[in-house]
C-alpha positions as a Python dict, from the first residue, in 0.01 Angstrom:
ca = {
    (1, 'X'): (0, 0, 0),
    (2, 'X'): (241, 4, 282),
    (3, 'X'): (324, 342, 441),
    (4, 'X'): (782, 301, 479),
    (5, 'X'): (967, 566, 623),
    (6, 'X'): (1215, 671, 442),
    (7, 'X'): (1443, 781, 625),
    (8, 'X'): (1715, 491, 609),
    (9, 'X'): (1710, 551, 223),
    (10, 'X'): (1769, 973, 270),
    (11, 'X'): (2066, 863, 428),
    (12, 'X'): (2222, 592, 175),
    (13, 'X'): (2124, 884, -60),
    (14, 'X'): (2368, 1074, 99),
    (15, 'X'): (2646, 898, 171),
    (16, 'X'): (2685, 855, -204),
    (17, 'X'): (2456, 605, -316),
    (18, 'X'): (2285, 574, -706),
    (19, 'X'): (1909, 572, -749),
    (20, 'X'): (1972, 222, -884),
    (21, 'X'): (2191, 95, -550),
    (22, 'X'): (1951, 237, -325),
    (23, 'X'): (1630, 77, -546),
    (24, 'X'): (1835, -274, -488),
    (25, 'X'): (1842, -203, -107),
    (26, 'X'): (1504, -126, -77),
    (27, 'X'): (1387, -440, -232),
    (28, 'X'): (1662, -665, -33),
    (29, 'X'): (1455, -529, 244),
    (30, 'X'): (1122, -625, 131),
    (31, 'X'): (963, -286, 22),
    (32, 'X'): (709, -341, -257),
    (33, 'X'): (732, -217, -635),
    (34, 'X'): (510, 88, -546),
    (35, 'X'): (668, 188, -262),
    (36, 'X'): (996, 191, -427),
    (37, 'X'): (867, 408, -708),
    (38, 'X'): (773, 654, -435),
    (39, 'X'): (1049, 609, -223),
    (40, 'X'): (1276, 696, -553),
    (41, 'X'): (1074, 1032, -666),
    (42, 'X'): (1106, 1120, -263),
    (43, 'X'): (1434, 1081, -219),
    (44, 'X'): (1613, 1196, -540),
    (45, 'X'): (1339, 1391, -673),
    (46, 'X'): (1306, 1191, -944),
    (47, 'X'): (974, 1214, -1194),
    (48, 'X'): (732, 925, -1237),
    (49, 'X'): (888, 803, -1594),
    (50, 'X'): (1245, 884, -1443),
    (51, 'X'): (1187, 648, -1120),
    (52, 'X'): (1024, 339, -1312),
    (53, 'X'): (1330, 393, -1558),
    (54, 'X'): (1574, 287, -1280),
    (55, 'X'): (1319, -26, -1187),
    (56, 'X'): (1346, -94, -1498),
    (57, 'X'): (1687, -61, -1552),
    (58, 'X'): (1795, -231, -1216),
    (59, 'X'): (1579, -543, -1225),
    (60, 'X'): (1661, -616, -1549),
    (61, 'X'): (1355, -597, -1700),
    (62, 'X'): (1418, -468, -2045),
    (63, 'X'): (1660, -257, -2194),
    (64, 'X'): (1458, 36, -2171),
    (65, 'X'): (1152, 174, -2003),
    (66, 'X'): (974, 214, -2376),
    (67, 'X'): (1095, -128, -2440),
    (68, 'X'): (948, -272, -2122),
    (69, 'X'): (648, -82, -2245),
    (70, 'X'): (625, -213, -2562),
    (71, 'X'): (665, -592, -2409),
    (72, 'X'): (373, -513, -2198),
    (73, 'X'): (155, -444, -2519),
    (74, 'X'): (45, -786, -2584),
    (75, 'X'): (-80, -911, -2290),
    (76, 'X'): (-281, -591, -2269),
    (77, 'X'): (-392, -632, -2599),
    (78, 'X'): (-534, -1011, -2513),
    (79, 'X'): (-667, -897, -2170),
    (80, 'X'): (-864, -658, -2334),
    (81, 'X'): (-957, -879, -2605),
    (82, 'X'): (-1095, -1109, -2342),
    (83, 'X'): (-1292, -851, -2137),
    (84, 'X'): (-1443, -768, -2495),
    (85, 'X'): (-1536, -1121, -2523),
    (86, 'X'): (-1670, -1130, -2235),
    (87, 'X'): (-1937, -859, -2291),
}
């Protein structure tokens, strides 16, 4: 996990900017998925559930972050099926 500073991001914060804009930025300029979940809770102060809800809301992803969730389910469901076929 890269360590960003986040300082560019404070300031787009305050010149008026949403969680979502700022979340778009931050990927235009190559900051990975974790990172932005980070950078999000540290600059708005936003929770763990309330950050990935504007990743998932501004990628696109689902309509929802229990939606997104839910979509996740199966894939789970088979990986873990396979790990239990494994053993």
């Amino acid at each position: 996990m890269a360590n960003y500073d986040f300082s560019k991001y404070h300031a787009l914060r305050r010149k008026g900017l949403t969680p979502a804009e700022v979340y778009h930025q931050a990927v235009a300029d190559g900051v990975d998925e974790i990172s932005c979940i980070r950078l999000l809770r540290e600059v708005f102060n936003l929770t763990l559930v309330d950050a990935k809800r504007v990743i998932v809301g501004a990628s696109d992803r689902a309509e929802s972050l229990e939606d997104h969730q839910e979509n996740l389910f199966p894939s789970l469901k088979r990986a873990l099926q396979d790990l239990d076929d494994k053993n």
